[in-house]
VMD Tcl script that draws the C-alpha trace (Angstrom):
set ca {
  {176.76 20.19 92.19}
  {177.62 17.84 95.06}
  {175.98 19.42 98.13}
  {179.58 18.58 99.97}
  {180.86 21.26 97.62}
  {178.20 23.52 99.35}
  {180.00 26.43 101.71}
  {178.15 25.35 105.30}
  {176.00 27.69 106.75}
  {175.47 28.09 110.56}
  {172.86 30.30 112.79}
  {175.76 32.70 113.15}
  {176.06 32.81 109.65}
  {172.55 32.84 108.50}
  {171.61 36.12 110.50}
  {173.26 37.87 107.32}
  {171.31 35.98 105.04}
  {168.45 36.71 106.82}
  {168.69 40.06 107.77}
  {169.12 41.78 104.52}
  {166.19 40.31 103.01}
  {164.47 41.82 106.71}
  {165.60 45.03 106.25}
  {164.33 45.46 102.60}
  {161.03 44.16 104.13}
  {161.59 47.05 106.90}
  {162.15 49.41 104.17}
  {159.31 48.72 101.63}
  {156.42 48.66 104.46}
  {157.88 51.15 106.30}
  {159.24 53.59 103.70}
  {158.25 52.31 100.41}
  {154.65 52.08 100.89}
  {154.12 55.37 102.62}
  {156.19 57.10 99.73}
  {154.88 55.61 96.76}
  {150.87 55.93 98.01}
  {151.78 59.92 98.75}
  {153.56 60.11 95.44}
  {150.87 58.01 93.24}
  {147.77 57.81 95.26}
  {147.25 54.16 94.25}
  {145.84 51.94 97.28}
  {147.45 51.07 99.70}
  {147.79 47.42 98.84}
  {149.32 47.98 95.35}
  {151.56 49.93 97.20}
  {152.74 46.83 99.08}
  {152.42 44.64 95.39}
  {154.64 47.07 94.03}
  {157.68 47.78 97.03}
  {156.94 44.08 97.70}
  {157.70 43.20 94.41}
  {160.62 45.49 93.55}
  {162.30 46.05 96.62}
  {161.91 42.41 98.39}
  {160.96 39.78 96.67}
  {162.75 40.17 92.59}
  {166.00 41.21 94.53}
  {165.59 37.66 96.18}
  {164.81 35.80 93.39}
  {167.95 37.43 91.53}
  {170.30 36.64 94.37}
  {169.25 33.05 94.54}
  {171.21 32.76 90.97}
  {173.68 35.00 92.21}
  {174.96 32.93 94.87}
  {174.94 29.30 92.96}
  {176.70 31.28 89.74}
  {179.25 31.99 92.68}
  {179.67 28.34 93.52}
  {180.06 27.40 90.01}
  {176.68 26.28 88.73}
  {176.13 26.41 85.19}
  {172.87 28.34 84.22}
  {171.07 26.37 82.38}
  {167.95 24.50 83.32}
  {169.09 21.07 85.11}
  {172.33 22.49 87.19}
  {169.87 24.97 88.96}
  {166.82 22.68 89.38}
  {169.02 20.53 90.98}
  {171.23 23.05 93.33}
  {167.44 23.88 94.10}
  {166.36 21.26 95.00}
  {163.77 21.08 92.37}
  {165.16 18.35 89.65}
  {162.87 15.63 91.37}
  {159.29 15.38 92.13}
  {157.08 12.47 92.98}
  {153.47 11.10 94.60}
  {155.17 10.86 98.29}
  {156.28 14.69 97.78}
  {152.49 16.05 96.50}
  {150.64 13.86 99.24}
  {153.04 15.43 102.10}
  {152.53 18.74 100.39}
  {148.84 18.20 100.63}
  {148.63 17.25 104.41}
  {150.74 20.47 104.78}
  {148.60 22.75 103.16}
  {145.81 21.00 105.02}
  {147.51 21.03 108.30}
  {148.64 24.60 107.79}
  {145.38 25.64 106.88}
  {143.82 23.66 110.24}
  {146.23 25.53 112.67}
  {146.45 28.94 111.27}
  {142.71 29.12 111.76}
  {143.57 28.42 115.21}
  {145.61 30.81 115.56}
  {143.54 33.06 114.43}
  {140.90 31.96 117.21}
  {143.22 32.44 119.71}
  {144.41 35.95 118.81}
  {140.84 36.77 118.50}
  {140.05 35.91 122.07}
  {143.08 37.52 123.93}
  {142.77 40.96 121.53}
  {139.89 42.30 120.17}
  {141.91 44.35 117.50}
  {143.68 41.37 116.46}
  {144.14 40.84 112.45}
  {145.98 38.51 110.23}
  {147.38 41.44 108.18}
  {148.78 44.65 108.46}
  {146.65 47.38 107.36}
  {148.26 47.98 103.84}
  {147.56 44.27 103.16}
  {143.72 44.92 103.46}
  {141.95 43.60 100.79}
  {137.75 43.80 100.19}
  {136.59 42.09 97.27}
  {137.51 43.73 93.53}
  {134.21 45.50 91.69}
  {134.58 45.96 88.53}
  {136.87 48.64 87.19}
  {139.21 47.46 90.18}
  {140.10 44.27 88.74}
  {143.55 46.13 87.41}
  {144.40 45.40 91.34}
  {144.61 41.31 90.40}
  {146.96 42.72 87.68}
  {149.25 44.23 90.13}
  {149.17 41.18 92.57}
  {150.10 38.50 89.79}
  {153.97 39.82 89.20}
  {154.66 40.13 93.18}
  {152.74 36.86 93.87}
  {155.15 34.82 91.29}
  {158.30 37.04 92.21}
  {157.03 36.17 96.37}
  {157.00 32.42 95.63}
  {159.57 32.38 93.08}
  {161.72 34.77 95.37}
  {161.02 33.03 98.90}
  {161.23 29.33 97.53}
  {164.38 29.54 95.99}
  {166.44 31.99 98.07}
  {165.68 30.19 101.49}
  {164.61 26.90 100.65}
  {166.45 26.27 97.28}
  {169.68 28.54 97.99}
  {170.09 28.93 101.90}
  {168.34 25.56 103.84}
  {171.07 23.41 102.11}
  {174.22 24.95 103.10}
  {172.24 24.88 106.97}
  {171.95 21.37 107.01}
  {175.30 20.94 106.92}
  {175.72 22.64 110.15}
  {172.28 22.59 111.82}
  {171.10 18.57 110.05}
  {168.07 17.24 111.69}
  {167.83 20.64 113.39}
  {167.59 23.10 110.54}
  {163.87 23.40 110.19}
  {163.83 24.43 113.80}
  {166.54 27.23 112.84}
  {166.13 28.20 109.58}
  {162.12 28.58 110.47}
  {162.92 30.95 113.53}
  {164.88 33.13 111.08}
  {162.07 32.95 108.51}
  {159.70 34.08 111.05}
  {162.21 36.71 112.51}
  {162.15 38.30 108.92}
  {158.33 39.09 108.80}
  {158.98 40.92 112.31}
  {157.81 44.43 109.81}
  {154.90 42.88 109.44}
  {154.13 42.95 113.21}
  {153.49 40.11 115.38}
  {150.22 39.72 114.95}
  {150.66 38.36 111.67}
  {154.17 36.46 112.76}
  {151.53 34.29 115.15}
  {149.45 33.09 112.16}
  {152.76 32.54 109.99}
  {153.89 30.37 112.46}
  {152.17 26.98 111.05}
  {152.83 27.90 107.80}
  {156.53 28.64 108.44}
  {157.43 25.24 110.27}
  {155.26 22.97 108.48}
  {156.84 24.10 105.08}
  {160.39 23.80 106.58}
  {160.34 20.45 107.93}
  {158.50 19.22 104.54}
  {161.75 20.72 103.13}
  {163.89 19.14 105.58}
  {162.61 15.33 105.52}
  {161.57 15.27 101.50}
  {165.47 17.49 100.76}
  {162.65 18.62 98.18}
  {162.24 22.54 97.38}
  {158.65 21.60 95.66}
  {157.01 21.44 99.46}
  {157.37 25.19 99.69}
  {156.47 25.83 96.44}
  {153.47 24.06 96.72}
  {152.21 24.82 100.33}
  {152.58 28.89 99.36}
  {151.35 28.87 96.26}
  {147.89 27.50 97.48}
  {148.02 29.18 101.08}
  {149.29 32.20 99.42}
  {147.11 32.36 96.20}
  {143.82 30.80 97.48}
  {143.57 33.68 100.01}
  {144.28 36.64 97.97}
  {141.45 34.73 95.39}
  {138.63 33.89 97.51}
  {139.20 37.30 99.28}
  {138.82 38.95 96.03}
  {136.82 37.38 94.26}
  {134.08 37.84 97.14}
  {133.63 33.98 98.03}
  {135.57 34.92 101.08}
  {135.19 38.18 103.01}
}
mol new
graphics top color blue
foreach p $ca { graphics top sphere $p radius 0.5 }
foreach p [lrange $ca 0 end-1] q [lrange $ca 1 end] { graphics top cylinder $p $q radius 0.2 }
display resetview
């Protein structure tokens, strides 16, 4: 579909867009987690893999086909890819990728540094996202992980970069990375701002990648290895 077919999206608008997805976040680390470790006794962490999974991130990856079925895309495979943003891929998108998961990498380190010198109690994750590295008879956890991680990227990618950052440019144009990345960082606000410091190289690198490539594939790339490569070395013991 012709992106001048798009419905434009402004900041006004986009606090709806936004915000729901926020409030499910509210409601699976603040309720959902709590519950369902009461209820099951399972860590913590599979906790958040499970109301994570359910309750945020598959509800966003089924909306992002909601809304384009709603502006009369056809769902097959090449109306979507392209509505997406994902019907086109090439060297100049995987070498900007790169550089962003290598810049992203570089400055959330930094971050870290620097919330590490002004508070002694500062961490990169809430406490339900604590992770030590899997013995055996715990590597079930990586089980749990591997539905919520592709339902997280999956979910994320194509409800705010494939679905929503479109109908903002619009409106917003050279400024939507600026705007649509303050609302992406506004909806990890559950996770506490601790972790919304590190998030924020992560958050604007991937979102101006977006903007200048008008490529969905720079998000999927940049969290997939940022995202995955964590969990993995953390796990796996290589990292602790």
């Amino acid at each position: 579909m012709n992106e001048k077919k798009l419905k434009p999206l402004g900041s006004a608008g986009s606090v709806f867009y936004f915000g729901i997805p926020a409030l499910l976040l509210y409601t699976a680390t603040h309720l959902g987690i709590p519950l369902l470790h009461q209820w099951t006794g399972l860590p913590a962490i599979v906790c958040w893999y499970i109301g994570g999974g359910f309750l945020v991130f598959l509800p966003m990856f089924i909306a992002s086909f909601i809304f384009i079925k709603k502006e009369g895309i056809n769902l097959n495979f090449r109306e979507p890819a392209k509505r997406f943003r994902l019907d086109r891929f090439s060297s100049g998108i995987l070498l900007l990728s790169i550089s962003g998961i290598i810049a992203t990498a570089g400055l959330t380190y930094l971050m870290l540094i620097i919330g590490r010198h002004f508070y002694t109690d500062f961490s990169a994750q809430p406490s339900f996202m604590q992770l030590k590295p899997l013995q055996v008879g715990k590597m079930w956890i990586l089980a749990t992980w591997i539905p919520m991680f592709i339902f997280n990227i999956l979910g994320e990618g194509l409800y705010w970069r494939g679905t929503i950052f479109p109908r903002q440019e619009l409106v917003l144009e050279d400024n939507t990375w600026l705007v649509h990345g303050f609302f992406w960082l506004l909806f990890h606000l559950p996770f506490g701002w601790y972790l919304m410091l590190t998030l924020i190289p992560i958050i604007f690198i991937t979102a101006f990648l977006v903007q200048v490539t008008r490529s969905t594939w720079p998000d999927i790339i940049i969290h997939t290895v940022i995202n995955g490569s964590g969990f993995l070395l953390v796990a796996f013991g290589i990292v602790t």
